[in-house]
Steps between C-alpha positions, in 0.01 A plus 500: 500500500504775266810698319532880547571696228831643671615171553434416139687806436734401680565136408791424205414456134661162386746503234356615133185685639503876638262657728192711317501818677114522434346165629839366685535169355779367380494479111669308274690708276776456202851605521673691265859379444726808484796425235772676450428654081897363386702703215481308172839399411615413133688264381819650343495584119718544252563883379723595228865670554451830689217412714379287795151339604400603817325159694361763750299711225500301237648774304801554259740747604856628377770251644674785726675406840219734655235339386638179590588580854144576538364261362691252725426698809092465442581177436670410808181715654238264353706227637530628875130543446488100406315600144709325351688140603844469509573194223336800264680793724871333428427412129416859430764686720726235277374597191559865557830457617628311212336801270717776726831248441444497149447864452864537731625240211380714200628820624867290583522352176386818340862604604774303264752566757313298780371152562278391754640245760235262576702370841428869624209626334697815362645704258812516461823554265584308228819399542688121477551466876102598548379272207725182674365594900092512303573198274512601211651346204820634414732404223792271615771788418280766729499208779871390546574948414314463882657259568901532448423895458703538177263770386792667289567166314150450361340744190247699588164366350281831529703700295500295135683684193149406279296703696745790499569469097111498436442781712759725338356391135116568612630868589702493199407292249731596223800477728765274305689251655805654683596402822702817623206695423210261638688540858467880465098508454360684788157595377321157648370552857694206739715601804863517557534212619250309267783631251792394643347138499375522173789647329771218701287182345532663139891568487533122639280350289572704230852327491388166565185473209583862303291342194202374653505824659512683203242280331257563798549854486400510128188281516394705841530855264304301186209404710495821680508712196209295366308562815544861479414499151152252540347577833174656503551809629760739363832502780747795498820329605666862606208568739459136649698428818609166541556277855777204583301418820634125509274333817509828709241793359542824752407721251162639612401617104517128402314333818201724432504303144585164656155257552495479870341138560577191600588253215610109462854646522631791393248748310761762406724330322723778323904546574436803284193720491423769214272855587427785241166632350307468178296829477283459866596137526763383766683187320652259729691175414703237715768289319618206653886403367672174466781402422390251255210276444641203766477755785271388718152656457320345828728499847181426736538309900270133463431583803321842484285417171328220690449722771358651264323280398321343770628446832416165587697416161798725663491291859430170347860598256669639834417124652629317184849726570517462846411084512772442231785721648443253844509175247814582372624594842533852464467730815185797501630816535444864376676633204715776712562148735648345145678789422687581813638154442700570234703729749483239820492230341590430125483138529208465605338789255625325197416143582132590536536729185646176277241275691218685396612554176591162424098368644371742297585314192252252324172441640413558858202584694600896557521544142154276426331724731612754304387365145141395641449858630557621157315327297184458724532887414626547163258814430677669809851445406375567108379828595798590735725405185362702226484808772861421568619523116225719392432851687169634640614839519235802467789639245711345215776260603778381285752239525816461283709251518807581294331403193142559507260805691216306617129692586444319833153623563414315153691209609278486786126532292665246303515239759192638671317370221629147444450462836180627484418239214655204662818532280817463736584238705783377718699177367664338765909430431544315808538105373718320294407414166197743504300417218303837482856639498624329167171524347571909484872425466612686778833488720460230785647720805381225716833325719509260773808740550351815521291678828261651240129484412432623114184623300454619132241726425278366239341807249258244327806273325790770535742583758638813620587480841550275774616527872639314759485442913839463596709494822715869535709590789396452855311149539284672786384738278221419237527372146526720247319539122649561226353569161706510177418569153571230274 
């Protein structure tokens, strides 16, 4: 029985042939799978400070909170649009994030009267009560000043007479000693206020040490006078203008000279900060003033510089903390939670205080942790060091020390180098009977009595400086470090 064509026509093409219009069989034909062309997106890649790599582009642009919003809105785009999977969608969005907090953490500690509180992710004043609630370390006399709020009873640290006397003598260097008439100096820009502090800690302590004041006072004008006499460019003392800033800078003249960057810890290290002009040339100089050469040159939180450093190191040290505060049989809490003790209950607040303290001495695994951090990365902690007692300003930097007016920025290309060639090590002072120790014939600080942990800087067979961890205040609140100048 023979097919019509119509119902030929009519009959189904099976699956993977299609009908040819001309002859009306069903031919095989090929399919063309329609894909969806995706985006290309990048892996992330490092940019240098002021700019941001765009995964979407591929580009480098200018790290601006614009250019970051839209780059994480295309992002999330490409991600609705499933060109991209969401392991690689999270990692990025993470990445970027961090970037925006640390920008938010530049600008903050741009700002010497702020910190940034980690607990809340903001700026906010520095004060003692704000450093204790964000866990920082604070010095034992600003923690029990919180504590028993006997504010009046304690001397005020920001306002030290050294950093007054050295200001009045870089405005007026020929000034002779005369204490009536260093009170009356008003031609050094500080406050009211920044005076009143000042000018209190020099009548007390000029009746408690008058000759080591005095003494100061003359080296300060000797090396100053030198200064002025040596530096490069010529500097007209009557037309220079000359700041007492101590840690807060509000003058907008000097932040425009300030380098605005992140450093290891504090870039901008000057109490006292000189501006005037050589011909065309602006001249700017920071000073940084101690009291003598056992003030301590390093104050830094353990805690942040392995942050820092890595933060696997900075978990795996939070661990060590938190699993030998439960072997000793010490409760977890916050540091505000510690502090309000000391109000509701003092018992309890200064049991856990002399516990701690008293665990913390000879070896234990906290302080191990701590040690095998360090020296799996001595090149870190080298190069946070020699930043710490050297200065990377963009302008000259001095410290003086009551006896000697130190170039910091060559202090720092000093160390650069031996680091550089493999000439500065760490040597451990944390066993008895250290051999290495007596083979330099250096001070054993090492005690099965003492909550320490001790280094000496080695400068290829001589020793300058050294530093220790040690316990300071709140036990909630992190270690702190210490460097000294031997």
């Amino acid at each position: 029985m023979s097919v019509s064509k119509k119902d030929t026509i009519r009959k189904k093409c099976p699956r993977g042939t299609r009908r040819n219009k001309k002859t009306g069989k069903c031919d095989k034909v090929k399919l063309k799978l329609m894909t969806l062309k995706k985006r290309k997106v990048y892996k992330y890649k490092k940019t240098k400070k002021g700019y941001i790599f765009n995964v979407n582009t591929g580009n480098i642009v200018k790290f601006t909170k614009s250019n970051i919003n839209n780059i994480k809105l295309k992002l999330k785009d490409n991600y609705d649009k499933k060109n991209i999977k969401k392991k690689d969608y999270e990692e990025i969005l993470r990445i970027y994030n961090k970037k925006i907090l640390e920008k938010d953490i530049d600008n903050c500690l741009l700002n010497k009267t702020k910190i940034w509180c980690e607990k809340t992710n903001k700026c906010i004043k520095d004060n003692i009560n704000n450093r204790i609630m964000c866990e920082y370390i604070v010095t034992d006399e600003q923690f029990d000043q919180v504590m028993r709020e006997e504010t009046s009873s304690r001397k005020n640290t920001d306002y030290q007479y050294t950093e007054y006397l050295f200001a009045v003598l870089l405005k007026n260097p020929k000034l002779e000693f005369d204490i009536e008439t260093i009170q009356k100096v008003d031609n050094v820009h500080l406050t009211k206020v920044q005076k009143d502090g000042f000018l209190k800690d020099l009548k007390t302590s000029y009746k408690k040490e008058k000759t080591y004041l005095e003494s100061w006072y003359k080296n300060a004008k000797q090396h100053i006078n030198t200064m002025y006499e040596t530096y490069p460019e010529t500097i007209d003392v009557d037309n220079t203008e000359v700041y007492l800033t101590g840690k807060n800078i509000n003058e907008e003249i000097l932040k425009r000279h300030l380098d605005k960057f992140r450093g290891r810890d504090k870039i901008n290290k000057g109490d006292i900060y000189l501006l005037t002009k050589s011909g065309k040339k602006n001249i700017f100089i920071g000073f940084s003033i101690k009291k003598n050469k056992d003030a301590t040159l390093i104050n830094w939180s353990i805690e942040e510089q392995f942050k820092k450093l890595n933060h696997g190191e900075y978990i795996k040290l939070k661990e060590a903390k938190k699993m030998f505060m439960l072997d000793i049989g010490i409760e977890l809490m916050s540091s505000s939670k510690y502090c309000a003790l000391s109000s509701s209950n003092r018992l309890l607040y200064e049991e856990i205080r002399k516990k701690f303290n008293a665990s913390m001495k000879g070896k234990n695994p906290y302080k191990d942790t701590i040690i095998q951090i360090i020296e799996k990365n001595e090149d870190y902690f080298l190069n946070e060091i020699i930043s710490g007692i050297g200065a990377i300003t963009s302008y000259p930097t001095f410290l003086f020390d009551g006896k000697e007016l130190i170039n910091l920025n060559k202090t720092y290309e000093y160390y650069k180098d031996l680091l550089k060639e493999k000439k500065i090590n760490l040597i451990s002072d944390n066993k008895k009977d250290n051999s290495i120790i007596k083979k330099y014939k250096l001070k054993e600080h090492y005690s099965e009595n003492a909550g320490k942990i001790w280094y000496y800087i080695n400068e290829n067979g001589k020793f300058n400086y050294r530093f220790e961890i040690r316990v300071k205040g709140n036990p909630y609140a992190s270690l702190q470090f210490q460097m000294h100048k031997i």
